[in-house]
SERO-4910 file (N, C-alpha, C, O; in steps of 0.05 Angstrom, whole numbers):
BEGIN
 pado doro    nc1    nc2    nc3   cac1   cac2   cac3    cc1    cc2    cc3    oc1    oc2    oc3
  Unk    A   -108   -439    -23    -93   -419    -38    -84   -431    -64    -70   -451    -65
  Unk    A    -94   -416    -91    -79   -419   -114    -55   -434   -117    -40   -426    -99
  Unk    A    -44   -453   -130    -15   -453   -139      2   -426   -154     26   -420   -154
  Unk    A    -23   -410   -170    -22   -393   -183     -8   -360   -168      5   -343   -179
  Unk    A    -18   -361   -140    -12   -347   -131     18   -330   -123     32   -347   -111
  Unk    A     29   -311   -124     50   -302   -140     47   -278   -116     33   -258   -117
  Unk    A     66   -286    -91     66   -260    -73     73   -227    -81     62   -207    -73
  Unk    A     98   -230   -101    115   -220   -111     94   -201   -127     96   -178   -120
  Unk    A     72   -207   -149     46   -196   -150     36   -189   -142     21   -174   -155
  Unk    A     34   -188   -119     12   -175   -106     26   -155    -88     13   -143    -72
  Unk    A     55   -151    -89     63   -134    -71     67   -114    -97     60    -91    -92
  Unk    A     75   -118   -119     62    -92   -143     44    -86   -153     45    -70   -172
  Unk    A     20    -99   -143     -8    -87   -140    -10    -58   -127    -17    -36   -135
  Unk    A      0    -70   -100      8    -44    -74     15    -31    -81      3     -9    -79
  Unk    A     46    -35    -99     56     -6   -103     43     10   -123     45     34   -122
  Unk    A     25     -2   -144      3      4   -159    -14     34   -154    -16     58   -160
  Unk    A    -26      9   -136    -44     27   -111    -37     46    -97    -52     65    -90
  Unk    A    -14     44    -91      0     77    -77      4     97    -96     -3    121    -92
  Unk    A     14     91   -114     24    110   -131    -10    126   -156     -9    145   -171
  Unk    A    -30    110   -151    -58    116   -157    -71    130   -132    -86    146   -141
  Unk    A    -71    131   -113    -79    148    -92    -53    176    -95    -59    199    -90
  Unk    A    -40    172    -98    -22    201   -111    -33    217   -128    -38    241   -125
  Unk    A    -40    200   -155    -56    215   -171    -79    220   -181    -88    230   -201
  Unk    A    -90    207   -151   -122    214   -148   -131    244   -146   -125    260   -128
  Unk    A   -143    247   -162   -155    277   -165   -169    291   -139   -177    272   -125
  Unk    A   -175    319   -125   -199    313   -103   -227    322   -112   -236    344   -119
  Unk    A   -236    303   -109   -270    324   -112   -272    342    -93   -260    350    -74
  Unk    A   -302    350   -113   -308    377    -98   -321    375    -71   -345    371    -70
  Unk    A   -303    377    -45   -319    368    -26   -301    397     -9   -280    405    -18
  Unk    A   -315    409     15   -298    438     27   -310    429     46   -328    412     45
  Unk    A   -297    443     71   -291    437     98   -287    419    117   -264    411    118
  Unk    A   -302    408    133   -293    379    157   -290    358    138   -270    344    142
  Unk    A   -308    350    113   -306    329     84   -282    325     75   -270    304     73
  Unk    A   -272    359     66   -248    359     51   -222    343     71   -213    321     67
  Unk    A   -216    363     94   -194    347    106   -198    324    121   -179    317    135
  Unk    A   -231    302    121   -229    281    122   -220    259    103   -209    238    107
  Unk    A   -233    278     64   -221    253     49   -187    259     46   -172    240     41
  Unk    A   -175    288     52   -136    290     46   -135    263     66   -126    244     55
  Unk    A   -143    257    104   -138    246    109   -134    213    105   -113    200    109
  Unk    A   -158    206     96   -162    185     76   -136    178     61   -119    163     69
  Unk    A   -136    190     42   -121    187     19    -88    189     32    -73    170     26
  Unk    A    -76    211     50    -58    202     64    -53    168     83    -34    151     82
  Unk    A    -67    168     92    -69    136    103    -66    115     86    -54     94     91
  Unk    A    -81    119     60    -89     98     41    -60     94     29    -53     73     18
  Unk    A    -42    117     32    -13    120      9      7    106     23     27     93     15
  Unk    A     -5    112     50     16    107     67     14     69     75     34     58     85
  Unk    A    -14     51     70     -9     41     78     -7     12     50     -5    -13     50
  Unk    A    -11     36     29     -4     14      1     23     23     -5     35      8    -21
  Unk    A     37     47      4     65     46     -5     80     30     18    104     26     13
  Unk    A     71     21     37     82      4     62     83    -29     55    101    -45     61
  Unk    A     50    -35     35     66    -56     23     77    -63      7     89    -84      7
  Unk    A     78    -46    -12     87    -47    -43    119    -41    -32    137    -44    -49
  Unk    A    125    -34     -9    158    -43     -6    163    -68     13    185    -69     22
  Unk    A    146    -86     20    150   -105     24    167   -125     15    171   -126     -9
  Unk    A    179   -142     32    194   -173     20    167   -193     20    153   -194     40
  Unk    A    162   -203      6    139   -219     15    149   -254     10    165   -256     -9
  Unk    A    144   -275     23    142   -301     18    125   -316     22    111   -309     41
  Unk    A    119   -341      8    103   -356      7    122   -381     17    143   -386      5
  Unk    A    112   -399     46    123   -417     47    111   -441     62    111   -440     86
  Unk    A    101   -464     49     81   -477     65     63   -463     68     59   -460     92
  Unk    A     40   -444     46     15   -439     48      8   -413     71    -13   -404     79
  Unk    A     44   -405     79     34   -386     88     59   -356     85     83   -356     84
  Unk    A     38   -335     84     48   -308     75     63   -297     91     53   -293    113
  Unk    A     83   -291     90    100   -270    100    109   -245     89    122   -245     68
  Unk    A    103   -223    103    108   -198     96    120   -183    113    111   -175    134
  Unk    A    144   -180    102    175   -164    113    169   -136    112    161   -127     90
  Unk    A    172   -118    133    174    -93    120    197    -77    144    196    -80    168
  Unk    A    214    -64    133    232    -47    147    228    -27    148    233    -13    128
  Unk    A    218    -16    168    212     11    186    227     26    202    221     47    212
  Unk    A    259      7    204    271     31    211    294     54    192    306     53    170
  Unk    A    293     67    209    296    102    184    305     94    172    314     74    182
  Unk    A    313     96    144    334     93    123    371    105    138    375    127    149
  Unk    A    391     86    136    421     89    141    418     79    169    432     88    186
  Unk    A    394     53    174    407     50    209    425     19    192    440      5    205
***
């Protein structure tokens, strides 16, 4: 692994990436296609806005990624 490497980067990549599957356009695709790629694109939001709220650390060469899943006000 890089020295270069910069966890903190790459967890606003994610949020990047979530917020670009938002304003991904849909092609022209109709019926079983269509609500397979909404599905798609739901999963994809859901699982780059999951890291892009990550805590992430780097410690001794290895990654840690925090994420809090439970509801918001516990």
């Amino acid at each position: 692994m890089s020295d270069a490497f910069d966890p903190n980067e790459m967890v606003l990549r994610f949020r990047e990436r979530a917020e670009a599957v938002k304003r991904r356009g849909l092609p022209p695709v109709e019926g079983p296609d269509r609500a397979r790629f909404l599905e798609a694109a739901k999963l994809d939001f859901q699982d780059f806005a999951m890291l892009g709220d990550a805590t992430a650390t780097l410690e001794e060469g290895i990654l840690r990624l925090e994420i809090d899943l439970r509801p918001s006000g516990s």
